[in-house]
N, CA, C and O atoms as CSV, one atom per row, in Angstrom:
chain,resi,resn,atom,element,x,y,z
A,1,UNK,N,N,16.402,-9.813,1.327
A,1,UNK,CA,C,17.353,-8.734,1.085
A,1,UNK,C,C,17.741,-8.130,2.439
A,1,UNK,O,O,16.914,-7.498,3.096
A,2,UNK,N,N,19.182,-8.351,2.916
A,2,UNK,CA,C,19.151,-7.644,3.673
A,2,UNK,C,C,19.367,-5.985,3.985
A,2,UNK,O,O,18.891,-5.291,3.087
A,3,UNK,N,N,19.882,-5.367,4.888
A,3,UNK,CA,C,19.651,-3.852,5.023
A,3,UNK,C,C,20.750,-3.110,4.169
A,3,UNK,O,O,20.647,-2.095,3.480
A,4,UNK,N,N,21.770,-3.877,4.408
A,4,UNK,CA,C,22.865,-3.206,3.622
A,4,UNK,C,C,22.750,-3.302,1.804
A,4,UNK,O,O,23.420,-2.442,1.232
A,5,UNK,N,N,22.215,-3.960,1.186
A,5,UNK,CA,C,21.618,-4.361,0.112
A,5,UNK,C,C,20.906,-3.112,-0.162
A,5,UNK,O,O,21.331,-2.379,-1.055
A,6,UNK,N,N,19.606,-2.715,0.681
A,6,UNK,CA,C,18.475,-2.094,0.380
A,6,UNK,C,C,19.081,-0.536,0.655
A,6,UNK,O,O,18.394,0.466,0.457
A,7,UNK,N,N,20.346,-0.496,1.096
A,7,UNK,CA,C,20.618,0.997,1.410
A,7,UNK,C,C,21.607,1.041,0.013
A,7,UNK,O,O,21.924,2.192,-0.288
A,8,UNK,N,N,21.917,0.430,-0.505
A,8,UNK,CA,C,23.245,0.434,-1.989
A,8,UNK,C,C,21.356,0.839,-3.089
A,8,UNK,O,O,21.044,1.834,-3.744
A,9,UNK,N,N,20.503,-0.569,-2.777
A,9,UNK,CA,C,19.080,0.041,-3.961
A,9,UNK,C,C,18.825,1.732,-3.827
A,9,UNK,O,O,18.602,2.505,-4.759
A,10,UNK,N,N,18.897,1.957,-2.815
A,10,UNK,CA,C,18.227,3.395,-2.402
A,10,UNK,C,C,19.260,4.411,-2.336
A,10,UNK,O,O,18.852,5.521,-1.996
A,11,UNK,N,N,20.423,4.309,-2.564
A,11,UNK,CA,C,21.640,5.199,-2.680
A,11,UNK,C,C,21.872,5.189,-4.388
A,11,UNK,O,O,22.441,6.193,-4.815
A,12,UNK,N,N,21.557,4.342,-5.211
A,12,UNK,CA,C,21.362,4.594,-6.617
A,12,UNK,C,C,20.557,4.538,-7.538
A,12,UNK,O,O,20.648,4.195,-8.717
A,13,UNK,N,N,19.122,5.192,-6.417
A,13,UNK,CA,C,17.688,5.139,-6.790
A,13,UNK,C,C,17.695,7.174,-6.440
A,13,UNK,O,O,17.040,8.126,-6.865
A,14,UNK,N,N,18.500,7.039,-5.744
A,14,UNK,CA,C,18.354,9.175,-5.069
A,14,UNK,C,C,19.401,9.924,-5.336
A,14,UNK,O,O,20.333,9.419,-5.962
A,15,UNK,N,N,19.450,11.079,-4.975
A,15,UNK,CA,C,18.353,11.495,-5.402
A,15,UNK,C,C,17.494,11.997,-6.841
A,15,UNK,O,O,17.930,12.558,-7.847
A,16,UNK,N,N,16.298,11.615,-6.543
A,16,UNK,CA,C,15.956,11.719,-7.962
A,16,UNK,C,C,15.814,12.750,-8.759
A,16,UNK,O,O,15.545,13.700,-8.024
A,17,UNK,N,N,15.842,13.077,-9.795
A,17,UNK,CA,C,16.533,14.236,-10.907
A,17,UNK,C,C,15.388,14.979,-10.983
A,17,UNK,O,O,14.447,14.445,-11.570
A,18,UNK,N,N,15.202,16.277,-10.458
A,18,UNK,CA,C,14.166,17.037,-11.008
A,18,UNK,C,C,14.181,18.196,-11.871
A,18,UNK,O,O,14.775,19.227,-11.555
A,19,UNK,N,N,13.411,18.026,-13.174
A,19,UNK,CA,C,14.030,18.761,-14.242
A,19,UNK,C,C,13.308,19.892,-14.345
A,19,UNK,O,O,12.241,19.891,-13.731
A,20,UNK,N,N,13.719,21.263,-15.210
A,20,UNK,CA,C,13.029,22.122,-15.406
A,20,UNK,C,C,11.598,22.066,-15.681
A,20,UNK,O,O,10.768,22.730,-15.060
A,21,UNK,N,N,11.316,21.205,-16.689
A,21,UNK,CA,C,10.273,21.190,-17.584
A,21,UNK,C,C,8.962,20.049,-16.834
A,21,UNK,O,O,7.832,19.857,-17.283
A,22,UNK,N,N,9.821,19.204,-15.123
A,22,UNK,CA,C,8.688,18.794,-14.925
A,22,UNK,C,C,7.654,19.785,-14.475
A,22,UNK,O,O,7.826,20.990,-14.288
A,23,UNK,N,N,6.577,19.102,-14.334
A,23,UNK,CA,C,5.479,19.741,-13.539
A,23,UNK,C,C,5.153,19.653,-12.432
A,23,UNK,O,O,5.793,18.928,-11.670
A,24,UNK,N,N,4.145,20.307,-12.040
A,24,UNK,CA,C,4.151,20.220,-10.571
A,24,UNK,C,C,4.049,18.802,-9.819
A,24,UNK,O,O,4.655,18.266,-8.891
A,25,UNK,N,N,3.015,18.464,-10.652
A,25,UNK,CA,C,2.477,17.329,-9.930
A,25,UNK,C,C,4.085,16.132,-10.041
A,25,UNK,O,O,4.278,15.289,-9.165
A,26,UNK,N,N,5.089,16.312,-11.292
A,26,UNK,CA,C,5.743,15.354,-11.300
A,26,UNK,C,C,6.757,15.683,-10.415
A,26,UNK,O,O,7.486,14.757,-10.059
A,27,UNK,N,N,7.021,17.081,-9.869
A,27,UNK,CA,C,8.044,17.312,-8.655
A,27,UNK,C,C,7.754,16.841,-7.623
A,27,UNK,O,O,8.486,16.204,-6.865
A,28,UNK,N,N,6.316,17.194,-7.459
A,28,UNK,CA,C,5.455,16.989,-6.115
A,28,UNK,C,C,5.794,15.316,-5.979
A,28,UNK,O,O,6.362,14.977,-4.941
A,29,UNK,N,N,5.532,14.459,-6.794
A,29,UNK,CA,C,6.145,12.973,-6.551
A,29,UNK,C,C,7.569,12.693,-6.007
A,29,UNK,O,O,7.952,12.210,-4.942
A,30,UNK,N,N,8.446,13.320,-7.467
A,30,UNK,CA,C,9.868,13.157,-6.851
A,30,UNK,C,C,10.092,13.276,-5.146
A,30,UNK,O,O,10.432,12.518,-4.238
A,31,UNK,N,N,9.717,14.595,-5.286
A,31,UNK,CA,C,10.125,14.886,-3.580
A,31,UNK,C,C,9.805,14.205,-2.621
A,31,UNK,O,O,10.654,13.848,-1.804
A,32,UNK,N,N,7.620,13.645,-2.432
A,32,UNK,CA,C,7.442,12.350,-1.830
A,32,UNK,C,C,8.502,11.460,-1.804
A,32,UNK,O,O,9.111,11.296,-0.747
A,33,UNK,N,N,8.823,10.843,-2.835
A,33,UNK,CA,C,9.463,9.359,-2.873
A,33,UNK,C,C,11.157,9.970,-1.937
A,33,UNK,O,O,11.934,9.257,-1.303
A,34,UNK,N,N,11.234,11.211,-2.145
A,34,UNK,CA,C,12.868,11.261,-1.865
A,34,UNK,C,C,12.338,11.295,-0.233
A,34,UNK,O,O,13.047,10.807,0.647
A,35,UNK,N,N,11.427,11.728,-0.023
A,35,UNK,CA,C,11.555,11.768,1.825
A,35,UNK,C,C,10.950,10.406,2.078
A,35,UNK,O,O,11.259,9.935,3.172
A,36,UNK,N,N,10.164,9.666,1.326
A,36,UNK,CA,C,10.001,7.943,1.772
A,36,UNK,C,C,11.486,7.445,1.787
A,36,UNK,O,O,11.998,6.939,2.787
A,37,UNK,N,N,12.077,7.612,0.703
A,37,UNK,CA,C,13.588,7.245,0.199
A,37,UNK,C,C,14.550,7.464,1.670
A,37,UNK,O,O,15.372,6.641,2.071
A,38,UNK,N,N,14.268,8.594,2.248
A,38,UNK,CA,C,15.516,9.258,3.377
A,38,UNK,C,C,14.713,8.412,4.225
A,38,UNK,O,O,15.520,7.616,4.705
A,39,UNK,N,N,13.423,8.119,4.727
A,39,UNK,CA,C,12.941,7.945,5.949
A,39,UNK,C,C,13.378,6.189,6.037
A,39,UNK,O,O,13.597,5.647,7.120
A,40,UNK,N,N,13.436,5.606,4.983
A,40,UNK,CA,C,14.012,3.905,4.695
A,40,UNK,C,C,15.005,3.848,5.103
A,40,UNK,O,O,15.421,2.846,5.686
A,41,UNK,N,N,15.732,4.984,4.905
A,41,UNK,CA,C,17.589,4.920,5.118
A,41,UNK,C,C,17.363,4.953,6.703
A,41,UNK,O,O,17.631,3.921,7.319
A,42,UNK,N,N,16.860,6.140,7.452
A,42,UNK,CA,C,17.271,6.620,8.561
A,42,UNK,C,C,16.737,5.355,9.356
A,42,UNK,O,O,17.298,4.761,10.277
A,43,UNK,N,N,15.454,5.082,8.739
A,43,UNK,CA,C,15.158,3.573,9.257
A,43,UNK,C,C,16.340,2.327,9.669
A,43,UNK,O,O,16.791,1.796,10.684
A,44,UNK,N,N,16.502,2.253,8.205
A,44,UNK,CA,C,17.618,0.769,8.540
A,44,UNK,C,C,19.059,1.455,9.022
A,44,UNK,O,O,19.964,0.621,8.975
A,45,UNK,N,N,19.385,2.440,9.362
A,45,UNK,CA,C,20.630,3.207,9.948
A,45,UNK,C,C,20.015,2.480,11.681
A,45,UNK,O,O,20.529,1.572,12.335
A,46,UNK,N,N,19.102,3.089,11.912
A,46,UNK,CA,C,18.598,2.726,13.383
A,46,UNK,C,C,18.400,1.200,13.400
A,46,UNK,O,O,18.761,0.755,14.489
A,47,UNK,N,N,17.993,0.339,12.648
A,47,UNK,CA,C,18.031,-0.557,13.113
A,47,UNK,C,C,19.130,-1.563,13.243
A,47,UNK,O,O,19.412,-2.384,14.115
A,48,UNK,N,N,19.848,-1.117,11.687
A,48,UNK,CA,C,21.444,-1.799,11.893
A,48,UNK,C,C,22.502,-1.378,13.553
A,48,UNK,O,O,23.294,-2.175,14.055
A,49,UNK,N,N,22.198,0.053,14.110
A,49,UNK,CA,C,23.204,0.352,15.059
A,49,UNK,C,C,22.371,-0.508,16.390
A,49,UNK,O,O,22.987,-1.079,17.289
A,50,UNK,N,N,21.179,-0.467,16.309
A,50,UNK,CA,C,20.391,-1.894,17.843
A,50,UNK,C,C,20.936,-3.057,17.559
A,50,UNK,O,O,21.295,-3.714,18.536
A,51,UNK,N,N,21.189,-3.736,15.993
A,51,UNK,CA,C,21.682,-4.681,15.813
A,51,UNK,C,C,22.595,-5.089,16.345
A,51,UNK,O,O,22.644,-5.972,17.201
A,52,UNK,N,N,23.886,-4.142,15.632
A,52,UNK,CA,C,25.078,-4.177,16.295
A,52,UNK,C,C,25.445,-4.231,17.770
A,52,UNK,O,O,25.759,-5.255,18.377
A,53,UNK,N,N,25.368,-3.020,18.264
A,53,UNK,CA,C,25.006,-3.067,19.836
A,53,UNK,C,C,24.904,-4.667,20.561
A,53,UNK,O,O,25.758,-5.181,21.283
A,54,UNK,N,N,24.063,-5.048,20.283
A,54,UNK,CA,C,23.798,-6.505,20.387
A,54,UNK,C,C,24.727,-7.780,20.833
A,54,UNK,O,O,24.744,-8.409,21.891
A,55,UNK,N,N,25.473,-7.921,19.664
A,55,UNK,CA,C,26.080,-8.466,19.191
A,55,UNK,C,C,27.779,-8.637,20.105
A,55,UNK,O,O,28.678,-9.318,19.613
């Protein structure tokens, strides 16, 4: 899979819906996964622009 692929998975994977009625512990997840979620992006953002550069 390449990067541009995995940024379309993760652009209609976020952000994820946090509802009134979750609980703590199930916000406390959401939010984890949404800053793993941003830190993947900012990831393959940096590595696609070294790519390019490159090239």
């Amino acid at each position: 899979m390449n990067a541009i692929q995995q940024l379309e998975e993760l652009k209609n994977k976020y952000p994820p819906i946090i509802k009134p009625n979750d609980t703590y512990k199930t916000r406390s997840n959401k939010i984890n996964d949404l800053r793993k979620g941003t830190k993947k992006i900012l990831n393959l953002i940096i590595i696609n622009r070294f790519l390019f550069r490159r090239i």
